[in-house]
C-alpha positions in Angstrom: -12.1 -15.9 -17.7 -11.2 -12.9 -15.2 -8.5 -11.0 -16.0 -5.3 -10.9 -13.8 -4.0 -8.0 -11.5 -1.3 -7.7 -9.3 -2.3 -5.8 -6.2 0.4 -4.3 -3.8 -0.1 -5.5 -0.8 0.9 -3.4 2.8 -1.5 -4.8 5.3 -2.8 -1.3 5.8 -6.2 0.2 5.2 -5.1 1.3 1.5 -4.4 -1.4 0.2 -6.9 -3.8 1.3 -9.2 -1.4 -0.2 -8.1 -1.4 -3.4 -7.8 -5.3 -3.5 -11.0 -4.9 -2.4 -12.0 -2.8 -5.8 -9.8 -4.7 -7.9 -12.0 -8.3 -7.0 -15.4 -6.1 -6.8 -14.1 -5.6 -10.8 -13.5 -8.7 -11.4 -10.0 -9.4 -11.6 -8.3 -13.1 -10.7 -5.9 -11.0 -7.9 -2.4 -11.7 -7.3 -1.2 -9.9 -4.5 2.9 -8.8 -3.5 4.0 -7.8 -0.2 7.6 -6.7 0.7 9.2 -7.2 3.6 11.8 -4.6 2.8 13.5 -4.1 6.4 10.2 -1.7 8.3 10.4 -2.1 11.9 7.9 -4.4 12.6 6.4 -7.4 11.1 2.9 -6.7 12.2 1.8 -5.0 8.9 3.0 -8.4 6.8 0.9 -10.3 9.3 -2.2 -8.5 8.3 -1.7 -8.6 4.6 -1.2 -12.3 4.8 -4.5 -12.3 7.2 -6.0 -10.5 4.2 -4.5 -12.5 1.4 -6.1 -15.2 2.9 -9.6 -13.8 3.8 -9.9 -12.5 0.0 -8.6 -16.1 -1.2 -6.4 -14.7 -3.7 -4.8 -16.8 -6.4 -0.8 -15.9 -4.9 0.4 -14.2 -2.1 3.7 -13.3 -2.2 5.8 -12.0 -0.3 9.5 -10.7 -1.1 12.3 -9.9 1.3 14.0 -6.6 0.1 17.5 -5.1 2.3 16.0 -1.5 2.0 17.2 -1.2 5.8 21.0 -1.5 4.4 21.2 1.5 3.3 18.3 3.4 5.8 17.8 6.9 5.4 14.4 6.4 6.8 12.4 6.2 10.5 11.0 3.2 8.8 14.0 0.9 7.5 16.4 3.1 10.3 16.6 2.0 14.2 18.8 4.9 15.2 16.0 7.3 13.3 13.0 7.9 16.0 9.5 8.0 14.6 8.0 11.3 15.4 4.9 11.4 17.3 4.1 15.0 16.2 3.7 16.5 12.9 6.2 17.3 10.6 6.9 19.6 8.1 8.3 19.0 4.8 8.7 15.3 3.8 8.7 13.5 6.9 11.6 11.3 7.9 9.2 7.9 7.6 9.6 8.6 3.7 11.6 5.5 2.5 13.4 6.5 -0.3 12.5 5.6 -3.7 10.1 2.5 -1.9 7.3 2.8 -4.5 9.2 2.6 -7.3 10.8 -0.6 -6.5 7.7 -2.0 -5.4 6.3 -0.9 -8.5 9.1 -3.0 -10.7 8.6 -6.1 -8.7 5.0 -5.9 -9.7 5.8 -4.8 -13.0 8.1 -8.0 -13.5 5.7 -10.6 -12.1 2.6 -9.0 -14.4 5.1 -9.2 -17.3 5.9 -13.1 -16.0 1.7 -13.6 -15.0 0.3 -11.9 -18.7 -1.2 -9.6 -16.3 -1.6 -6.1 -17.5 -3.3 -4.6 -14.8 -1.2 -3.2 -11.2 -3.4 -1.6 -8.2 -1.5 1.0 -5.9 -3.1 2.1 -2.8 -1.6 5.3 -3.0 -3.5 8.5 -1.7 -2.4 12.2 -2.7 -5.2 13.7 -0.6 -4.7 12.4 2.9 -1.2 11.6 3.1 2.7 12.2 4.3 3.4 13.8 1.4 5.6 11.4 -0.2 6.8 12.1 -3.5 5.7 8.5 -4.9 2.4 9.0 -4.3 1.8 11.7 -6.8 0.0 11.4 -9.6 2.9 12.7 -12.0 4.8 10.0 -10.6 2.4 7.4 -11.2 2.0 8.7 -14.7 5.8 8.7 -15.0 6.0 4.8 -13.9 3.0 3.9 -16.8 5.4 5.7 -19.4 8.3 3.5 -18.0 6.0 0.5 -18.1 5.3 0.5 -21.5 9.2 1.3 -22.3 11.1 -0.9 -20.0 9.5 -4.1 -20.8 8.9 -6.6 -23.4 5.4 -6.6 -23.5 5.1 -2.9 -23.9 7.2 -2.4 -26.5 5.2 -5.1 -28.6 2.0 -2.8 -27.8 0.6 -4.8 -24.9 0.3 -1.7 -22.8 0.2 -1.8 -18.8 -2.2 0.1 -16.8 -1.5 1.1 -13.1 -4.6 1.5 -11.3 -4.3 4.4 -8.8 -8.3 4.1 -7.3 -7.9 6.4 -4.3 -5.1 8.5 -5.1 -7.7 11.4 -5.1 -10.1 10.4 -2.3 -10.2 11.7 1.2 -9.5 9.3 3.6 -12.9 9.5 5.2 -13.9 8.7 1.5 -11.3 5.8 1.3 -13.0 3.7 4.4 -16.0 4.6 2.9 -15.3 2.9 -0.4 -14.3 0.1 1.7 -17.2 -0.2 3.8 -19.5 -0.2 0.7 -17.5 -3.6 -0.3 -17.5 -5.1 3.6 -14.1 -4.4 4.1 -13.1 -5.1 8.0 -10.3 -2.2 8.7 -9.7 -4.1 12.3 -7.9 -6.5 10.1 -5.4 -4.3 9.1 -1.9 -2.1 10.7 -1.2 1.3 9.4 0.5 2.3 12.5 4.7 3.1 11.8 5.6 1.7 15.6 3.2 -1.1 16.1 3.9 -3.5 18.7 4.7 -7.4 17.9 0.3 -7.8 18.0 0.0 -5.1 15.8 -1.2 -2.6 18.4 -1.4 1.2 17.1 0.9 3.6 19.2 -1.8 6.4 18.1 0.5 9.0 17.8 2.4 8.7 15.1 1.5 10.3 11.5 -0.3 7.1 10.0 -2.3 6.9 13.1 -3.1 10.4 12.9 -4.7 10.2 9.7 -6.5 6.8 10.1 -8.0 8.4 13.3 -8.6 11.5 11.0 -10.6 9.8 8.6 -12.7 7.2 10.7 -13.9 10.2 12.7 -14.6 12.3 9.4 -16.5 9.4 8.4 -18.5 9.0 11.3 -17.6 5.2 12.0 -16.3 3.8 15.0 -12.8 3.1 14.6 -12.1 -0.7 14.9 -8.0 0.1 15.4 -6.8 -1.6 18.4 -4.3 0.9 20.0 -1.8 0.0 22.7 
């Protein structure tokens, strides 16, 4: 019998490609979307496009009111996505996202007697968000194993970070070794209702980035 995992789910090349390595390793995936208040619902539309496509045992997907209380270009109207690069960490950083994702995952393993969470998260190639650090995935395995029933029995937790260290020319890759189709997926912070790519903002930037530094055409449809 495979063993269960709970993949986070975006819709974005990131995560597809580690539900992509989490079946290529045999595990029955689950997978959890949020739709958490982001601007657009193009990126849940791909991840249930993808959901589908990798005939996963559950899809869900979870409403979360992360746009009342904003502080982000993401979850914010009156906060313009910027189109050029930022210093710092940018104002697309939606604060403490990851580690609420992380605890909805968290509760449904503990619910599923699944053991095993995939994160796309990238520490190479990224915004520099502060949840996408190793430390602070090392920090949520500790919590883990505290905060819930079957940790503190000794049934330990693992949270599977396979590209936090991978370029992303490396990431699509990966991805391409296991089929993945990237023109399936919306990374883009401003899509448009068809999940068109503005281009310019910094997710398109570094998607661009990396299908040119891998020297594959880049399937994204831009607008």
């Amino acid at each position: 019998m495979s063993k269960k995992a709970i993949i986070l789910l975006s819709g974005g090349l990131d995560s597809i490609t580690a539900l992509a390595l989490a079946q290529s390793q045999g595990y029955l995936c689950h997978t959890l979307s949020f739709d958490y208040g982001q601007r657009h619902n193009a990126e849940l539309n791909a991840a249930r496009r993808i959901a589908a496509h990798y005939r996963v045992a559950d899809h869900k997907i979870i409403p979360l009111g992360l746009g009342a209380i904003g502080g982000s270009a993401l979850t914010d109207a009156h906060i313009p996505v910027p189109m050029t690069p930022q210093s710092g960490i940018p104002v697309t950083y939606v604060p403490a996202r990851n580690t609420i994702f992380l605890a909805f995952a968290l509760g449904w393993a503990e619910v599923l007697n699944a053991r095993d969470i995939f994160i796309g998260v990238n520490a190479v190639d990224y915004s520099g968000y502060p949840d996408c650090r190793p430390e602070f995935i090392a920090a949520f395995q500790k919590l883990a194993d505290l905060a819930t029933k079957a940790g503190v029995e000794g049934d330990h937790f693992t949270i599977h970070t396979p590209l936090i260290t991978l370029s992303k020319a490396d990431i699509i890759k990966t991805g391409l070794a296991l089929g993945v189709d990237y023109s399936q997926t919306v990374s883009c912070y401003a899509a448009d209702p068809d999940g068109r790519a503005c281009g310019l903002c910094d997710a398109c930037r570094l998607r661009k980035n990396g299908f040119a530094a891998a020297g594959v055409e880049d399937p994204t449809r831009y607008r």
